[in-house]
C-alpha positions as CSV (number, residue, x, y, z in Angstrom):
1,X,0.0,0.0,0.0
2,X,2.1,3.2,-1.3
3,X,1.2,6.7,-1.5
4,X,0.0,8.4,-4.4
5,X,2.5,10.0,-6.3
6,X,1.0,13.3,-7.0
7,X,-1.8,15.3,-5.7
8,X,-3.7,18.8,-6.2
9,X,-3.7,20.7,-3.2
10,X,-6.6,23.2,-2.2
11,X,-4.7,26.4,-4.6
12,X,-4.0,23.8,-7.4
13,X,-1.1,23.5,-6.6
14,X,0.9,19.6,-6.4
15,X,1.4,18.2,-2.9
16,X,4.0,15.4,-3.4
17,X,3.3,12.2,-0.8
18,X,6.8,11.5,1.5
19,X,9.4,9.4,0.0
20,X,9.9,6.1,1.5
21,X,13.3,7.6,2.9
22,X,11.1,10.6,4.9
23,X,8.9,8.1,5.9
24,X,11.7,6.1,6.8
25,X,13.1,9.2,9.2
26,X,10.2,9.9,10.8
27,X,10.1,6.2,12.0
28,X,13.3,6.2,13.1
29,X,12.9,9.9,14.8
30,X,10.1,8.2,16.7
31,X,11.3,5.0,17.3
32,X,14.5,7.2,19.1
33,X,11.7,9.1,21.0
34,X,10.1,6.2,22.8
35,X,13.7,5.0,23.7
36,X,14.3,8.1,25.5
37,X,10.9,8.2,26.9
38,X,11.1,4.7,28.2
39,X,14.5,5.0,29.5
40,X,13.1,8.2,31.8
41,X,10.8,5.6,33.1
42,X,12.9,3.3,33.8
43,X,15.3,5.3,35.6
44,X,12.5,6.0,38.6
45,X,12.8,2.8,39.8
46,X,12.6,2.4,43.5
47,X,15.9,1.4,45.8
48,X,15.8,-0.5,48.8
49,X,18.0,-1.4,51.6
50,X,19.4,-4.4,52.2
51,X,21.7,-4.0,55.3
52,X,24.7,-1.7,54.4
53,X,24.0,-1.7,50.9
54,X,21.6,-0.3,48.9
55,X,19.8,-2.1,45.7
56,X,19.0,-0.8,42.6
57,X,18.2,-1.7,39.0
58,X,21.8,-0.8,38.1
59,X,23.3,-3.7,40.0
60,X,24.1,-7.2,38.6
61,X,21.9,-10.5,39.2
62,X,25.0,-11.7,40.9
63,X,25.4,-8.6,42.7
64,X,21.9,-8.0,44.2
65,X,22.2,-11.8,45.3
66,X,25.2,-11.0,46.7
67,X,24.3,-8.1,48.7
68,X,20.8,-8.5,49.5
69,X,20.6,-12.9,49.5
70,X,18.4,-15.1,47.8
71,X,14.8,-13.8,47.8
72,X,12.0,-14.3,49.6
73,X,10.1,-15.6,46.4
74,X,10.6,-15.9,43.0
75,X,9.2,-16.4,39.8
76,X,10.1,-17.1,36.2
77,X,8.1,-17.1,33.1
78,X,9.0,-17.7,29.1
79,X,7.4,-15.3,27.0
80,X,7.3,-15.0,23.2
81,X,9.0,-11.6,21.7
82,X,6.6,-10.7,18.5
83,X,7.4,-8.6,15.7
84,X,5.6,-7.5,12.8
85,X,6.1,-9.2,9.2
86,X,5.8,-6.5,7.0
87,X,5.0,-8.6,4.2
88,X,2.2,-9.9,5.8
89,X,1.3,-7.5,8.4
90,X,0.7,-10.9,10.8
91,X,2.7,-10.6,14.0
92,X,5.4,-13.6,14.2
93,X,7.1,-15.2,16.7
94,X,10.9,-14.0,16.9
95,X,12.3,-15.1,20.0
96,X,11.5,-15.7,23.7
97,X,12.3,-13.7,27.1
98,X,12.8,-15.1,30.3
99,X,11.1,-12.8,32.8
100,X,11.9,-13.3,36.5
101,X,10.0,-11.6,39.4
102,X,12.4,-12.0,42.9
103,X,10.4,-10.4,46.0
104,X,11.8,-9.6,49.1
105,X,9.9,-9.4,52.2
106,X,11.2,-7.0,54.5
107,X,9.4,-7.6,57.5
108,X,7.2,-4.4,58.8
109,X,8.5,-2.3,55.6
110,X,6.3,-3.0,52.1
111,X,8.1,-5.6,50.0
112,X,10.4,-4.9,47.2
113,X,10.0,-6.8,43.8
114,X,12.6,-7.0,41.3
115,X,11.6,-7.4,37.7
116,X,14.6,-9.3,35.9
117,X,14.6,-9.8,32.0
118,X,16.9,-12.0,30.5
119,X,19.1,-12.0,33.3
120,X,18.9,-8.1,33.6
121,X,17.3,-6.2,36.3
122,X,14.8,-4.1,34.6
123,X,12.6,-2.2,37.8
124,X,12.2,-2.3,41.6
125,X,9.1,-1.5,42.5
126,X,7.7,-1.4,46.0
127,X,5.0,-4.2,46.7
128,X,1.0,-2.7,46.7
């Protein structure tokens, strides 16, 4: 489904449709928006204390283990990653993600849950 080439515009005038390479940088400029925007979002993740240290999303699996021990629960899921065939315009299976939740009960103090994808730490969030 393309654009047509040409087009009168209200004086007469011809409106040329954007070239696949405008298109192609307005995808891209928007694409790099809703990284930024995400990544503002992910950097209010919560921290919590865990003795002397202090947890956060920018510390290793290995490291968060480390400091703050195994958790008080934990659970892991396998979900599919979907992208679109452009072809088709069906959604297809791509890959898979391993998405862990690790939650750590800290006694009179809300619980923290660490979101972990792919090995990753991706959010703390305090439990509701």
């Amino acid at each position: 489904m393309g654009f047509p080439a040409k087009r009168s515009g209200a004086a007469g005038n011809k409106v040329s449709a954007p070239s696949s390479a405008t298109i192609h940088v307005m995808r891209n400029s928007l694409l790099a928006a809703f990284v930024l925007l995400l990544s503002f979002a992910t950097s209010a993740d919560e921290t919590f204390r865990c003795g002397k240290w202090i947890a956060s999303s920018a510390m290793s699996v290995p490291e968060l283990t480390e400091k703050c021990g195994e958790p008080t629960s934990r659970t892991s899921k396998t979900e599919d990653v979907l992208a679109r065939n452009n072809n088709v315009g069906l959604m297809m299976k791509v890959g898979e993600t391993t998405v862990e939740t690790w939650t750590y009960d800290r006694g009179a103090n809300p619980a923290m849950v660490v979101t972990i994808v792919d090995g990753h730490i991706k959010s703390i969030d305090r439990q509701r």
